[in-house]
Every structure is written in structure tokens, then in C-alpha cells.
C-alpha positions as CSV (number, residue, x, y, z in Angstrom):
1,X,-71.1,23.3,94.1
2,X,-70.2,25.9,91.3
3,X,-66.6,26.4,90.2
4,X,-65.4,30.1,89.9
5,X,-65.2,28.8,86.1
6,X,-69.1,27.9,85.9
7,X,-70.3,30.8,87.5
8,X,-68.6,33.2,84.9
9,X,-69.6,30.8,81.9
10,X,-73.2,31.2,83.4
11,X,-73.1,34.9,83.2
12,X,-71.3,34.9,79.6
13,X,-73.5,32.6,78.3
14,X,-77.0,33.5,79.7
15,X,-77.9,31.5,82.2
16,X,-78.6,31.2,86.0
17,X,-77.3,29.2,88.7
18,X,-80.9,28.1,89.1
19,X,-81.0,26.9,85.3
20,X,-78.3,25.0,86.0
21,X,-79.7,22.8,88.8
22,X,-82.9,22.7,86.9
23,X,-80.5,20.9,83.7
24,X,-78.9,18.8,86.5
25,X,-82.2,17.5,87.8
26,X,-84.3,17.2,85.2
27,X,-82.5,17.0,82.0
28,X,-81.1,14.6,79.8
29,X,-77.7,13.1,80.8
30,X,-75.4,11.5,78.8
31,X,-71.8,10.7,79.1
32,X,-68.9,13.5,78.6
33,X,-64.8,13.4,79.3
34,X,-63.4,12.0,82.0
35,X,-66.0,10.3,83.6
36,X,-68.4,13.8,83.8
37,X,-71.7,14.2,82.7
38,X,-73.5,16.8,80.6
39,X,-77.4,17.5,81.4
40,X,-79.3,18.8,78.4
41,X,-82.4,20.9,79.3
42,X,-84.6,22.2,76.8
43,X,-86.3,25.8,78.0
44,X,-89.1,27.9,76.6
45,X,-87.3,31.5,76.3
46,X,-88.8,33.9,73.4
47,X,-86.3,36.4,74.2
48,X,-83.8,38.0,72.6
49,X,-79.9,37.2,73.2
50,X,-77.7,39.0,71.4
51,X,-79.4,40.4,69.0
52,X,-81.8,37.9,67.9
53,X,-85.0,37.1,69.4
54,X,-85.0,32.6,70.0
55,X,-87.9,30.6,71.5
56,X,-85.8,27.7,72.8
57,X,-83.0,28.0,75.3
58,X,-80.7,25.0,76.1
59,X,-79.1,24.9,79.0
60,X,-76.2,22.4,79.3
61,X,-73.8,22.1,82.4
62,X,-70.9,19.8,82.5
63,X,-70.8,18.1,85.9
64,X,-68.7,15.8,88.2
65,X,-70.5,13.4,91.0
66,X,-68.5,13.3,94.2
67,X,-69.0,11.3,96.8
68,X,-71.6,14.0,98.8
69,X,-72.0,16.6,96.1
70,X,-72.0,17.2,92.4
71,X,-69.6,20.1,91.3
72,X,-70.4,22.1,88.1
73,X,-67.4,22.4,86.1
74,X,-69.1,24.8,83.7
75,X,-72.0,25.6,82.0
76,X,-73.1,25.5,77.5
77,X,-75.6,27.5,76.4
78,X,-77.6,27.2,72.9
79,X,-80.1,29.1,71.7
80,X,-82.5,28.3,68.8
């Protein structure tokens, strides 16, 4: 589940909701605050953002495990 706060950090940032559950299920995890997560995923992008043309995306939610679902509390981007 996507907090109102993820989904606009997705949209700021450059990502899609889709990104984000690729991080969660495939990327690196290690531990953040409070007892969350943050799943590092490494994509192949050679486009530009902002002005500047990068060939790496990293995509980089911050999530919390519940009991039945994982919530995303919001969403990094980096770009290199």
C-alpha cells in the first residue's frame, strides 16, 4: 500500500509505482529508522532527468512490514 506521501515523492522524484514494487522485490534491503526498511534497486535508464542525460537510475523506497501488507512510506530517487 502507497501513502498519499509516497505517491507524490514518486512523481517528484521520477519514479513509478511499479518501480517501487520492483525495489521492494528484488532489491537490496537493508535496515532504516524505526524498524523500516529501504530497498535499493539499481535500473538501466539513459535518459535525461532534469537536464542531464544519466544511465543508472536508483530507485529506493522506504517501507514498513505489517502483519498482511507492506506500506510504502515514501520513495528516494538517485540518478548517476
Amino acid at each position: 500500500r502507497f501513502t498519499r506521501h509516497a505517491t507524490e515523492r514518486c512523481v517528484q522524484r521520477g519514479t513509478t509505482e511499479d518501480e517501487v514494487r520492483e525495489a521492494i522485490l528484488n532489491g537490496n534491503r537493508e535496515l532504516a529508522k524505526k524498524g523500516r526498511h529501504l530497498c535499493r534497486l539499481n535500473i538501466e535508464f539513459g535518459k535525461e532527468w532534469q537536464g542531464t542525460i544519466y544511465p543508472i537510475k536508483q530507485v529506493a523506497p522506504v517501507i514498513a512490514e505489517a502483519e498482511k501488507e507492506i506500506v510504502v512510506i515514501t520513495a528516494y530517487v538517485f540518478y548517476f
